[in-house]
LUMTI-924944 format. One line per 4 residues: number of its first residue (from 1); their letters; for each residue x, y, z of C-alpha. Coordinates in Angstrom, 3 decimals, padded with zeros to 6 digits, m for minus. Layout:
<sites>
NUM	A	X/Y/Z  ...
</sites>
This chain:
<sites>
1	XXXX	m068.213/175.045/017.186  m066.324/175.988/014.119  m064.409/173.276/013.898  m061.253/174.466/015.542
5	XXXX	m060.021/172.452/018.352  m060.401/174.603/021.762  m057.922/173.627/024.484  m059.308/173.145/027.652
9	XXXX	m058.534/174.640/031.240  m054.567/174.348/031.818  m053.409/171.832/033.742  m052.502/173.064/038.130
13	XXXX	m048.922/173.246/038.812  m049.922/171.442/041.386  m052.607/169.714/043.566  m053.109/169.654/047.038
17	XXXX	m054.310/166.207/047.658  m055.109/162.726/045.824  m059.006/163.648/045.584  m058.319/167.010/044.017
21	XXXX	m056.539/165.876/041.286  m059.007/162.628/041.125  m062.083/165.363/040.816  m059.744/167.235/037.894
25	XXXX	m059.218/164.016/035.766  m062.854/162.598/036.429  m063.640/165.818/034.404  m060.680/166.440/031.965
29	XXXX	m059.624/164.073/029.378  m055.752/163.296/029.157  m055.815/163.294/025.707  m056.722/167.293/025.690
33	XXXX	m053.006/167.683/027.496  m050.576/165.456/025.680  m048.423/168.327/024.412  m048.813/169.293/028.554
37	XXXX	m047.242/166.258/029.505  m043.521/165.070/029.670  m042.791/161.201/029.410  m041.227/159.276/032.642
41	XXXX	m039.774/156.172/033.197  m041.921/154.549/036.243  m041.176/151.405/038.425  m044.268/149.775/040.336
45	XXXX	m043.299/147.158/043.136  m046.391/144.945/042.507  m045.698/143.163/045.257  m046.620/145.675/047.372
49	XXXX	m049.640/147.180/045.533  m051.180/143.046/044.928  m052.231/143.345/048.900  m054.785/146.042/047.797
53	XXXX	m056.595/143.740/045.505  m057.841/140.645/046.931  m059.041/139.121/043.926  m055.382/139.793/041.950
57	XXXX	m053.282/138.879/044.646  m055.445/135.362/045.106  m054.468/134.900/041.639  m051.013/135.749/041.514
61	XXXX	m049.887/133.440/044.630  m051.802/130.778/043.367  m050.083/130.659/040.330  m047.482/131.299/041.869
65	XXXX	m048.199/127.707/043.677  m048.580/125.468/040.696  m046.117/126.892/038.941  m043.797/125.820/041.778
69	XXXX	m042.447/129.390/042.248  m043.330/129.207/046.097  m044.416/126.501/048.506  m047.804/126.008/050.295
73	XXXX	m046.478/127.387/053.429  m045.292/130.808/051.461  m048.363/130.637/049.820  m050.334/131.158/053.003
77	XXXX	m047.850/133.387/054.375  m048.834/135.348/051.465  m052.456/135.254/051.561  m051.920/135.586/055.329
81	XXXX	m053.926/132.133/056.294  m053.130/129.326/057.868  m051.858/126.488/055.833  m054.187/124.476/056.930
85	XXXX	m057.320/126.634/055.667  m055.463/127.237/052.559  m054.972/123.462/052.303  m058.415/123.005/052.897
89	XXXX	m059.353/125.923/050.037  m057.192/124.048/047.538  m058.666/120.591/048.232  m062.348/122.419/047.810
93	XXXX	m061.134/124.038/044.720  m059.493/120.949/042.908  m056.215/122.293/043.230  m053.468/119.938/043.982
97	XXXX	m051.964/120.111/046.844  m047.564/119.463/046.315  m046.567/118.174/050.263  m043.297/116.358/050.561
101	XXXX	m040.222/116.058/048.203  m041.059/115.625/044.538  m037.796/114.022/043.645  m035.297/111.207/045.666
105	XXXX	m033.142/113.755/044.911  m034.881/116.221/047.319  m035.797/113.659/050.061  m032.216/112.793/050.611
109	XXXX	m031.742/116.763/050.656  m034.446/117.071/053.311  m032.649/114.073/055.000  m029.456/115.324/055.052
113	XXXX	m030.715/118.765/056.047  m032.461/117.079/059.033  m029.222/115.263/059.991  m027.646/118.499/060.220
117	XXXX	m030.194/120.010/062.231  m029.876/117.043/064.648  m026.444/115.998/063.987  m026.590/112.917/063.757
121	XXXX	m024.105/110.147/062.508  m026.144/108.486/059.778  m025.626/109.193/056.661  m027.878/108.539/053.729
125	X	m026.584/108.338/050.573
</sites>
């Protein structure tokens, strides 16, 4: 080689399918086609794409968890098990578990909600 760089192949107009342009890029390096390439703005719902990776979307509800973002029923919504098994997971794996009101605050919210639900007389202040 004398030194001058070569360009590569041009980039298709087009492919016809996901593996085609997988078998391209497995042999071409992006870096041979910047001047190729226009820049986009692109949105990812990773809620959506998290379901394809166990693993990542483990971690993300978990954290999810004990950050107190969701509750231990969502969480197992979410992971799609039981709340039970996932109560039993988090027990196993030292992770404590957050059941009932955390504040009076929210047990006289539950209460009242309840009272509602029933409609009852009593009211707890």
């Amino acid at each position: 080689m004398n030194g001058e760089w070569t360009k590569k192949e041009s980039i298709p107009e087009q492919f016809n399918n996901a593996e085609e342009a997988g078998e391209f890029w497995d042999t071409h390096s992006a870096a041979d086609y910047w001047d190729e390439m226009d820049e986009i703005e692109v949105t990812f719902d990773i809620q959506k794409r998290i379901f394809l990776i166990p693993s990542l979307r483990w971690s993300i509800v978990v954290g999810a968890y004990q950050d107190e973002q969701i509750n231990l029923g969502k969480a197992a919504e979410l992971l799609e098990l039981h709340e039970l098994e996932l109560r039993d997971r988090f027990i196993e794996l030292g992770i404590p578990l957050r059941l009932g009101p955390a504040t009076l605050a929210e047990a006289k919210a539950e209460v009242r909600a309840m009272q509602s639900w029933f409609d009852t007389k009593t009211v707890i202040r």
